[in-house]
Structure formats: C-alpha cells, structure tokens
C-alpha positions as CSV (number, residue, x, y, z in Angstrom):
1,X,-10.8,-32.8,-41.6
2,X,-10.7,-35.0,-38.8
3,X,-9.3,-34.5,-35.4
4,X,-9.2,-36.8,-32.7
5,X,-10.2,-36.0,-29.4
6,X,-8.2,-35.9,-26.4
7,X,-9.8,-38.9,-25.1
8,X,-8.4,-41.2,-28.3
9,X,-4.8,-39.5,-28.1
10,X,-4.9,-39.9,-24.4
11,X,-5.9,-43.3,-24.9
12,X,-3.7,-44.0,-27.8
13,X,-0.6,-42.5,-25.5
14,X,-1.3,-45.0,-22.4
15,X,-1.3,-48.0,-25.3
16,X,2.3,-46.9,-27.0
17,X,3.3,-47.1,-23.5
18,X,1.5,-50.1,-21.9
19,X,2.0,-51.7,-25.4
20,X,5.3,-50.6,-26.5
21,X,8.9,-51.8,-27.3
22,X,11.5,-52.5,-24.8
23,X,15.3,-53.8,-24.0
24,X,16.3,-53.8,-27.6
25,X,20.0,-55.4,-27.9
26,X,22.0,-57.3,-30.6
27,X,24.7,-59.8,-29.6
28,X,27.0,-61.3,-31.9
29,X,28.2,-65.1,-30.7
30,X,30.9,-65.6,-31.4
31,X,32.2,-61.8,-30.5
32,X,35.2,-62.2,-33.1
33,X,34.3,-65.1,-35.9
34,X,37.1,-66.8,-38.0
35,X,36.9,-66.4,-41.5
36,X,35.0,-69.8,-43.4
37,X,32.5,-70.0,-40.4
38,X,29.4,-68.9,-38.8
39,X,28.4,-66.3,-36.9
40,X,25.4,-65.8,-35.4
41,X,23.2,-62.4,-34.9
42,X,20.9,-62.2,-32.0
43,X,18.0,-59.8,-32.1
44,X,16.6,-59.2,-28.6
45,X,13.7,-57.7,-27.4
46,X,10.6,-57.5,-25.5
47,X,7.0,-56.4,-27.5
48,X,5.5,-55.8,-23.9
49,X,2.3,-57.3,-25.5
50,X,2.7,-55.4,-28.9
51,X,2.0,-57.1,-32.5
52,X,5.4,-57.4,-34.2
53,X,5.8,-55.4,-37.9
54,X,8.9,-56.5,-39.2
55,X,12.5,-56.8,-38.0
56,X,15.2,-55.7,-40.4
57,X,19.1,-56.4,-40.5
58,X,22.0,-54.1,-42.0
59,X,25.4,-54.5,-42.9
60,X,26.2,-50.9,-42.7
61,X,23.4,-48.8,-44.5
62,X,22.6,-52.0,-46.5
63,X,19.4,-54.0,-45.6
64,X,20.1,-57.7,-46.1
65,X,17.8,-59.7,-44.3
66,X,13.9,-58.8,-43.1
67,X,11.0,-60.7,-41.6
68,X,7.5,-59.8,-41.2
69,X,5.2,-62.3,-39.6
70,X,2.6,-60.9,-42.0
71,X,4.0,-61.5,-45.1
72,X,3.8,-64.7,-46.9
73,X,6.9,-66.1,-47.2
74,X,7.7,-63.9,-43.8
75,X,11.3,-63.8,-44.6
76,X,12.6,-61.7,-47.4
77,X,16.9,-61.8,-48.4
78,X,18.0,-58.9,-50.2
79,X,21.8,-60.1,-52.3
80,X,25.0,-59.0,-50.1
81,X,28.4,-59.8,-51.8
82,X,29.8,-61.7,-49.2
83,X,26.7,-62.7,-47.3
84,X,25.0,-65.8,-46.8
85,X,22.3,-66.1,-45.0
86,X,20.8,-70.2,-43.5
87,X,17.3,-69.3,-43.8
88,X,16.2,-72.4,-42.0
89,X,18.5,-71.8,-38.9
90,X,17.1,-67.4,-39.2
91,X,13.6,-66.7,-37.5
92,X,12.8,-63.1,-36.2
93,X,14.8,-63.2,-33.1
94,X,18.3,-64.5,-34.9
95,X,20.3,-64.1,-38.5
96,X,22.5,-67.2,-39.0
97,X,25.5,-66.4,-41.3
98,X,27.6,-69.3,-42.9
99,X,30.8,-68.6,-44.2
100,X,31.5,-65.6,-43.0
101,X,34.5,-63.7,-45.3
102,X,37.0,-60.6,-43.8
103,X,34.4,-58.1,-46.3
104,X,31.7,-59.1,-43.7
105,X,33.8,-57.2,-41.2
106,X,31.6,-54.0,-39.6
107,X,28.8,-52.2,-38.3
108,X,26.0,-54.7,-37.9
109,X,22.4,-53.5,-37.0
110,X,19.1,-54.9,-36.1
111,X,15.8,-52.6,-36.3
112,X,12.1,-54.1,-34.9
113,X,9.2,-52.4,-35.3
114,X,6.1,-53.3,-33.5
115,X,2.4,-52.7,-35.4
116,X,-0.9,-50.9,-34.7
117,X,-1.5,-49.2,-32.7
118,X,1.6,-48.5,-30.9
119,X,4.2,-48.2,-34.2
120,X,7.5,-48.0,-32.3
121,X,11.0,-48.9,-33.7
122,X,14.5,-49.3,-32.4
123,X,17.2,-49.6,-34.0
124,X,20.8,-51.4,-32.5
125,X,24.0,-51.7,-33.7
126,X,27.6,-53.4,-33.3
127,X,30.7,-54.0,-34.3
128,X,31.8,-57.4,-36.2
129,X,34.7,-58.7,-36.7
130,X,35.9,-61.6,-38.8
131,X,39.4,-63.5,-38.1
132,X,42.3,-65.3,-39.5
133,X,43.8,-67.0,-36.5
134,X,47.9,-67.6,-36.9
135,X,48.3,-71.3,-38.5
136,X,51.7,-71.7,-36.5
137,X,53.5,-70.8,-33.5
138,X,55.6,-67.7,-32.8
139,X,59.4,-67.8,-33.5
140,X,61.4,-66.3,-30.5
141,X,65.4,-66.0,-31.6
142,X,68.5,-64.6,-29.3
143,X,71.5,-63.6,-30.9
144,X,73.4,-65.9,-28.0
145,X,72.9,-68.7,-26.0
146,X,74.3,-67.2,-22.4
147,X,73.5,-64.0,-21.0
148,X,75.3,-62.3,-18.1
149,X,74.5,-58.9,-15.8
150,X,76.0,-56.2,-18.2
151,X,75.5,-58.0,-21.6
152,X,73.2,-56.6,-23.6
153,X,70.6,-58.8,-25.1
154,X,69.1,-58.5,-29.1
155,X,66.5,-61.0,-30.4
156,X,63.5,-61.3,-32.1
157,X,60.0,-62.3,-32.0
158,X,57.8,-63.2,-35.0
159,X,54.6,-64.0,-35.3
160,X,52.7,-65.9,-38.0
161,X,50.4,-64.5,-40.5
162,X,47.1,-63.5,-38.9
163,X,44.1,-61.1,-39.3
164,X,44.3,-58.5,-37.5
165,X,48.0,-58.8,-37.3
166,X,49.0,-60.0,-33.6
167,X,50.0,-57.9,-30.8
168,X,53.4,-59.1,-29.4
169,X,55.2,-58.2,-25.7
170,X,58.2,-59.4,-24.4
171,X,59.1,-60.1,-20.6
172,X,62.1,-60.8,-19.1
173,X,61.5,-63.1,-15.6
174,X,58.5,-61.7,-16.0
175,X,59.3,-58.2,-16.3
176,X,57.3,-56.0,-19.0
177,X,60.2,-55.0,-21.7
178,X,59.2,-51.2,-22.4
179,X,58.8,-49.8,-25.8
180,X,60.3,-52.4,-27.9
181,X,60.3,-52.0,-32.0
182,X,57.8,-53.2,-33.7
183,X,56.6,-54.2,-37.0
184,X,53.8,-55.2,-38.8
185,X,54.7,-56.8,-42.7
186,X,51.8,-57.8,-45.1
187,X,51.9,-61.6,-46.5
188,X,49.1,-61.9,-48.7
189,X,45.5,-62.7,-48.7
190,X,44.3,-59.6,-46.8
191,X,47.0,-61.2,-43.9
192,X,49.5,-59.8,-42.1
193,X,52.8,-60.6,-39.5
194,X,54.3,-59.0,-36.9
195,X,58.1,-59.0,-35.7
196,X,59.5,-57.6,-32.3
197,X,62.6,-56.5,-32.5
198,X,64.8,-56.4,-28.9
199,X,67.9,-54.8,-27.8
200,X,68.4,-54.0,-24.1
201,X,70.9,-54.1,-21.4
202,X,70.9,-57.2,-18.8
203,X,70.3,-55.7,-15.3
204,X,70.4,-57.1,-12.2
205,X,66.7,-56.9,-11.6
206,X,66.1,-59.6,-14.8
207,X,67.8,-62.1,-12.8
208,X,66.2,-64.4,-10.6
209,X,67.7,-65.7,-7.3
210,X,68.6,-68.7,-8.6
211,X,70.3,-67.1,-11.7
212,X,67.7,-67.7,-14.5
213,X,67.1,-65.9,-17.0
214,X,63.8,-66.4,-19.1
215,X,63.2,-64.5,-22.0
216,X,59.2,-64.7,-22.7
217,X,56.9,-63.6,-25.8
218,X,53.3,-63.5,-26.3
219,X,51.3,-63.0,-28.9
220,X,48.0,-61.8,-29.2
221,X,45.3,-62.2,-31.7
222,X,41.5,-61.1,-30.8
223,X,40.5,-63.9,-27.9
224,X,43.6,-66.0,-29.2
225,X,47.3,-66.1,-27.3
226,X,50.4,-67.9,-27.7
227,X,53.3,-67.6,-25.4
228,X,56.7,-68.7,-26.5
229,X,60.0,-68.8,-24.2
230,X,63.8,-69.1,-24.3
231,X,66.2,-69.8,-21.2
232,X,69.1,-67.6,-21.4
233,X,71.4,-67.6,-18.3
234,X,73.5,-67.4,-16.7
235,X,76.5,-67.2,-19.1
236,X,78.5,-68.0,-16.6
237,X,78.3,-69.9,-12.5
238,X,79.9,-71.0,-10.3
239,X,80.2,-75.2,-9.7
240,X,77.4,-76.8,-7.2
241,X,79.3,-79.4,-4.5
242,X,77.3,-82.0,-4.3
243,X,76.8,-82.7,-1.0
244,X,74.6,-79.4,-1.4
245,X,72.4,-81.1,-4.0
246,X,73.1,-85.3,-3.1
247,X,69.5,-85.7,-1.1
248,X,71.6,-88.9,0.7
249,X,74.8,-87.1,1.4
250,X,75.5,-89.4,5.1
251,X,75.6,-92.5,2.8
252,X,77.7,-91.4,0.1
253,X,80.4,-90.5,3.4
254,X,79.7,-94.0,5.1
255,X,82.2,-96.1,3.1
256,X,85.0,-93.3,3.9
257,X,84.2,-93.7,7.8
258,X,84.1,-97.1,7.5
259,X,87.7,-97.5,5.5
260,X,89.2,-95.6,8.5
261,X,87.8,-97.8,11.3
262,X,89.2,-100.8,9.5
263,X,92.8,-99.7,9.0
264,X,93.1,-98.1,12.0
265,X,94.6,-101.4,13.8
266,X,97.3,-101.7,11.8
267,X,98.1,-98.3,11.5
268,X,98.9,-98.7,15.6
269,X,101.0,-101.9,15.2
C-alpha cells in the first residue's frame, strides 16, 4: 500500500491553504420578493487561485440547480414544483428565479467546491421569503367624530389582505397606544388581514397644545408601510376673536376711528 511522505502531505497542506476557498456568502436581492417576480441568488466567493468543481443550490435538502465548469452543458436543473430557473440570466456566481410563488418561501443554500488538489467545500444558507404586498390602503374608523379629556375613545384599524399578515400600531399625537387587541383573519389564497381593535380613555397627555387630537395607524408589511390618520378633537372649544387671528387687525379698526373723528363736530354743536 502506498503512503505518502511527509514531504507530499506537507506540501499538499501549504496548497489547501495557499489554494483554498474563502469568504463564502449568499445574498438574496431583493431580501423579501413579491410573489409573480424574480429574485435573484448571489453566490459569493473567492477560489484564492483554486480550480472551481461545481457549485450547487438547495431549496431546503433539495438540490435544484448545479454548475460545473467541466461538464458539457456546465449547467444541470434538477425539477422543483414551484421553481423556475432563467438559465441564460444563471452562471456560477448567481441563480436567477422568475416567478417566484409563496411555496418558494425558505431555507435557501449555496455549496462551492473547489478541485484538485485542494478539494474544499462550503456550504451557506438563508432565509427567503416571498410576499403579497396589501392591494389597498388601511381603513382607520372612530366610533365619534369629537373627542374630549375624559371620553373614552373605540375604533378600529384594518388592514388589507397581505402575505405575511401586517403588523398594525396605533398612536395618539404621537404617543405609542400600549397593548391594543389584535387580530389576524384569513381571506383566501394563502392571504391574510389584520384588524386593531381600540378602546382607551382620553388623557390629558394625548392632547396637543393647540387642542388636536390625531389618531394615527400604521401598518407594516416586510420593507412595505402605510400610515393612515383621523383628526378627532377637540369635541368641544372655546370661540377665537379675531383680532387674535386677523393678520391686519389696525385696518379692520380704521374705519371705526375714522367714523368718530367725523361726527365729532356735530356732536359739540
């Protein structure tokens, strides 16, 4: 049997590493894809000089996409329910996938070995995940027009059908409204919709200075927000004089002054 001497595994050790595999990392562009279109699946690395073997792609356990410079064709797709790959936009650095569905949704990896004589692998992985962005805005209701200090304040926020469902918060002026109800409702087609329930006494502190009273709601949906508000006091207030607001106040008195000179004269005779 042969055994290689220490000078060839010496030799063969200062090659793996001179010649070896480095800064392995997948990206996923864009980080959260809409369902119906593309994402695309960066392989990175750095062969440090090394011959390239192969770089395989895995939707979970599942390989579905290979290339190997050495073959002939050098790209290889194994069928993936749900998968599609453009082979003429995929090479061995990138997978381009068209028409993404919510299935495609998961752990995502990428594994490159290098050839003779250094045979190293890495293997990276990450998460994907595939969208339904809401189709309309969020519906913000409140059960009265008018809110006071002391009244106490119940209303709803809906969102519309997304994937995931969306992740609603409420503010009043601005101020975080803690622990509201909330509840998620399915709507078909894998979709779902969330409703925010409110109830909560007005305090002082939700009024501003002026008296407003802004009921806000936002909604949330992977890189995707919508914001949606409702002006709500205050119920009551008292009248504004006008010469406090009138940004000519001297010329609306002038004609008074100017009466009283005139009839002054014959108010002496």
């Amino acid at each position: 049997m042969f055994h290689p001497s220490p000078l060839i595994l010496a030799l063969s050790a200062v090659l793996s590493g001179v010649l070896g595999l480095r800064n392995v990392s997948l990206v996923i562009l864009p980080q959260a894809v809409e369902r119906g279109l593309e994402a695309q699946l960066l392989c990175q690395y750095d062969l440090e000089g090394a011959p390239l073997y192969a770089v395989k792609w895995y939707r979970g356990v599942r390989e579905f996409y290979r290339y190997s410079p050495n073959d002939n064709p050098p790209t290889k797709i194994f069928p993936y329910q749900g998968i599609h790959v453009d082979v003429s936009a995929s090479n061995a650095s990138q997978v381009v996938l068209s028409k993404v569905g919510f299935n495609l949704s998961g752990n995502l990896s990428c594994e490159v070995t290098t050839d003779a004589p250094s045979f190293s692998t890495a293997l990276v992985s990450k998460e994907l995940m595939v969208i339904e962005l809401p189709k309309r805005e969020i519906t913000l209701h409140a059960e009265k027009e008018r809110y006071d200090v002391g009244d106490v304040l119940r209303g709803n926020c809906t969102s519309a059908p997304s994937k995931p469902a969306a992740i609603l918060s409420a503010f009043m002026n601005s101020i975080p409204v803690n622990k509201p109800e909330t509840r998620v409702f399915p709507s078909g087609d894998g979709l779902q919709y969330t409703v925010l329930y409110l109830e909560l006494r007005v305090e002082p502190a939700h009024m501003s200075n002026n008296g407003a009273l802004i009921l806000r709601c936002s909604a949330v949906v992977a890189h995707y927000k919508q914001t949606a508000e409702l002006s709500l006091g205050p119920r009551t207030s008292e009248p504004v004089p006008e010469r406090v607001t009138s940004p000519s106040q001297s010329t609306r008195m002038l004609p008074c002054h100017l009466v009283v000179i005139i009839l002054t004269p014959f108010l002496l005779r």
